[in-house]
C-alpha positions in Angstrom: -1.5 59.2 126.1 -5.0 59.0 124.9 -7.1 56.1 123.0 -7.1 58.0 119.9 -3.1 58.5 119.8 -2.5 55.0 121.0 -4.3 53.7 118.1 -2.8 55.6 115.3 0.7 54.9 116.9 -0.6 51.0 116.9 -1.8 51.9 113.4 1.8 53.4 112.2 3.3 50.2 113.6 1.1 48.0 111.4 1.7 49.7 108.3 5.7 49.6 108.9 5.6 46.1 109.6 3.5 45.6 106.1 5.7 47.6 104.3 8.3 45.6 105.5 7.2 42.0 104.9 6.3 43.0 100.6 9.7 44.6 100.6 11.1 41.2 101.9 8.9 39.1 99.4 9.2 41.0 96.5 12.9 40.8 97.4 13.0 37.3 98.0 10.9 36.4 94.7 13.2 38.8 92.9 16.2 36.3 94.2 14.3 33.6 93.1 13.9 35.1 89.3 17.7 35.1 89.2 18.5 31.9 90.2 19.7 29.1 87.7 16.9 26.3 87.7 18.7 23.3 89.3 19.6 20.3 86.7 17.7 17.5 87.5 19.7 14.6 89.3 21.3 11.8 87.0 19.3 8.9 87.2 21.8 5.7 85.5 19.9 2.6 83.8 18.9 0.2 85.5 18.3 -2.5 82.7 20.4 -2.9 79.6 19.7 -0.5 76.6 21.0 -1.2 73.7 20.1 2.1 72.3 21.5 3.9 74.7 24.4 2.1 74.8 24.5 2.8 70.8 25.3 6.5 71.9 28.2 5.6 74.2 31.2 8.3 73.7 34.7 7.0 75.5 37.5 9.3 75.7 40.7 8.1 73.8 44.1 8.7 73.7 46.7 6.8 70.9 47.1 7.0 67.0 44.0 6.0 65.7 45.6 3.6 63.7 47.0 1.2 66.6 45.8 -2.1 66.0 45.3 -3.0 69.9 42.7 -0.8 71.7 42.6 -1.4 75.4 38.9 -0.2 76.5 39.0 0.8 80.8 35.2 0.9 82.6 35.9 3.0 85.5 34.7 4.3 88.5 36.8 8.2 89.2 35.6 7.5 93.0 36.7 3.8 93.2 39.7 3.1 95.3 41.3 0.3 92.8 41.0 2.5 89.9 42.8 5.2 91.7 45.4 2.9 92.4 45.8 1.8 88.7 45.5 5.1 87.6 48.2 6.4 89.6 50.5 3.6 89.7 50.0 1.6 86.9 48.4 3.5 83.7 51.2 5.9 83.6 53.9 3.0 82.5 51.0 2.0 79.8 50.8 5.3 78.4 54.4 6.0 78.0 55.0 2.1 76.6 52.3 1.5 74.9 50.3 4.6 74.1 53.1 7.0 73.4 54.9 3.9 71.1 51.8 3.8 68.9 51.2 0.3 69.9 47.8 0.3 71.4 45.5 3.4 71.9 43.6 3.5 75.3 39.8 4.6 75.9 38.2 5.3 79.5 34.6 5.1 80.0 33.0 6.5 82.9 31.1 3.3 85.0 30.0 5.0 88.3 29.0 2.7 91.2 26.5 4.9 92.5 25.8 2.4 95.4 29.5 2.9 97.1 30.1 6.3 95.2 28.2 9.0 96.5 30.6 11.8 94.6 31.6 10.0 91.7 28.7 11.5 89.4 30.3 15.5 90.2 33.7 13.9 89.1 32.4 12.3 86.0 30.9 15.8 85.4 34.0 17.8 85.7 36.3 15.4 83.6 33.6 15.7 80.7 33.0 19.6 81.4 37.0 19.3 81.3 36.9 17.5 77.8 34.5 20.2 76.2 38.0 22.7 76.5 40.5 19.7 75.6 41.4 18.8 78.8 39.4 15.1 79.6 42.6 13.6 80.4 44.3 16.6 82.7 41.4 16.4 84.6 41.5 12.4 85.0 45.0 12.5 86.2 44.2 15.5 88.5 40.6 13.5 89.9 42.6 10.1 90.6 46.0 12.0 92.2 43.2 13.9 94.5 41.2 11.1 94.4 40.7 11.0 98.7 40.3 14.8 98.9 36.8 14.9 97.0 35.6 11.3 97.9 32.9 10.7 100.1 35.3 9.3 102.7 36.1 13.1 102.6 33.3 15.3 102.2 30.2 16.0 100.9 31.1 19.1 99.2 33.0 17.5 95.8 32.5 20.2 93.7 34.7 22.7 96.0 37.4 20.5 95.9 37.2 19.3 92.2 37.1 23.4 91.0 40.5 23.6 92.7 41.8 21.7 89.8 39.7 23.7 87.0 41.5 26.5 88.1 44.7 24.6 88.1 44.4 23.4 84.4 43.5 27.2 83.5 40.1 26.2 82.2 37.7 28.8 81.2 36.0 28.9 84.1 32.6 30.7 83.5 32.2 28.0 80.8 33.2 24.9 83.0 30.6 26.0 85.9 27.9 26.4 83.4 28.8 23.1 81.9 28.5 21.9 85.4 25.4 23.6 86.9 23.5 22.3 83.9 24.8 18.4 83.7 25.2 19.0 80.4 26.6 15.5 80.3 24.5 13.5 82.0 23.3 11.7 78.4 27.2 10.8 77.3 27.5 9.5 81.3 24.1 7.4 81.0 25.6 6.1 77.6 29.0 5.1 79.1 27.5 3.2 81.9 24.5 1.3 79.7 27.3 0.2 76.9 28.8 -1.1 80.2 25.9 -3.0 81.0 26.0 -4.4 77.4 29.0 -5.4 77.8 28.4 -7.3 81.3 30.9 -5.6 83.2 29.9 -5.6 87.1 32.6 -3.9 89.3 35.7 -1.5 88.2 37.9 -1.4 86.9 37.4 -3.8 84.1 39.3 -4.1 80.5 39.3 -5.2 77.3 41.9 -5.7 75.5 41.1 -6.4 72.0 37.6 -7.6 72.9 38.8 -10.2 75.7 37.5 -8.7 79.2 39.8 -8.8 81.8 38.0 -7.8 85.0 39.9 -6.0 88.2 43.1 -4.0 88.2 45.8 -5.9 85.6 49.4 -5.3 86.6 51.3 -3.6 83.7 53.2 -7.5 82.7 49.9 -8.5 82.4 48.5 -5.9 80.2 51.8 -6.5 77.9 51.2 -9.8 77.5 47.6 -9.7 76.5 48.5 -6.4 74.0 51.6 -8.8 72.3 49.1 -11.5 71.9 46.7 -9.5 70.5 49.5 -8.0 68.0 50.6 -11.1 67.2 47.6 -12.8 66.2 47.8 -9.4 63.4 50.3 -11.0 61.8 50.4 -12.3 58.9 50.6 -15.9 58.6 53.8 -16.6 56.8 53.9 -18.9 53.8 54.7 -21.9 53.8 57.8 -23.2 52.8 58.7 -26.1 49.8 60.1 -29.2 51.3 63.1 -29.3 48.9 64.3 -32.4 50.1 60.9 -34.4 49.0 60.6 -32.2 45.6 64.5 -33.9 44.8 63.6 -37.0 45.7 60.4 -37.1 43.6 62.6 -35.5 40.6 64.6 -39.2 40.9 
């Protein structure tokens, strides 16, 4: 083969291998263009904010017009809130909630230090909330609680979709909710009315404005709600000594 035909072979090869490196960039750039920009992460206060904290939004369940509220801080990751939700909140629900005695709010109190996936589930129960379905998708996050942990894996967001799909969600809408963190704000607000409220581990209550902290047994929680319904009460009016108005008749 001569010099001249080994050079425009060498040539040819060049030029291929050019071609072939802008097709892969402009195609790689053109992936780029059609991916979602990714949220930025959820940064929680640090000090208290009383603004913030202003902005709080809980998730309630109960007739408004209960005179008890029983307020939960929780932690969707955190292994004594599972077991409350699971084994205790259920019998509160059906005697309290469900009798119109108290009504029940949840706010979200993630312990980022121990929770590494607790911020995805917070997420997906507000995401959940936007189609009426906050409190499907708390049952569903505390029954699964060890499947999407970070005892588990470190993939939360394939397990906690499961149960989108299970509640029948519109799912285009509860992935875009999702991707974007589109409720990192009401999250941040939980956690800093928290804060304002000096709560320090979950899960802690308060029942009618006394804080109880740790997991209450249901008797417990029923004693605290009758004392707070009884001190609604009227104070009954007092009743005329008859025997001391006959004797001062005499």
């Amino acid at each position: 083969m001569s010099a001249k035909v080994r050079k425009q072979s060498s040539n040819s090869g060049f030029i291929v291998a050019l071609v072939g490196i802008v097709v892969a960039g402009g195609g790689f750039i053109w992936w780029k263009t059609q991916q979602k920009p990714e949220a930025p992460p959820l940064v929680l206060p640090t000090v208290t904010d009383s603004l913030l904290a202003s902005k709080a939004q809980g998730y309630t369940i109960g007739s408004p017009d209960a005179k008890v509220e029983i307020i939960e801080f929780a932690d969707f990751e955190c292994p004594a809130c599972g077991r409350f939700a699971t084994i205790t909140e259920p019998d509160v629900r059906k005697n309290l909630v469900e009798t119109g005695m108290v009504k029940y709010t949840f706010y979200d109190w993630p312990i980022l230090s121990d929770h590494q996936n607790t911020i995805p589930a917070s997420m997906a129960a507000a995401c959940a909330n936007d189609q009426g379905k906050f409190w499907e998708m708390h049952d569903a996050l505390f029954n699964g609680q060890y499947d999407w942990s970070g005892i588990t894996t470190d993939n939360p967001r394939k397990v906690i979709t499961t149960y989108a799909e299970q509640l029948k969600l519109d799912m285009p809408k509860w992935n875009a909710c999702m991707d974007a963190n589109t409720h990192a704000d009401r999250i941040k607000a939980n956690y800093a009315l928290g804060m304002t409220k000096q709560v320090q581990s979950t899960p802690t209550f308060f029942i009618a404005g006394q804080m109880y902290p740790g997991a209450l047994a249901y008797d417990d929680i029923k004693k605290a709600v009758d004392a707070a319904l009884a001190a609604t009460l009227p104070i009954p009016a007092a009743v005329p000594d008859v025997k001391k108005e006959s004797g001062a008749a005499k």
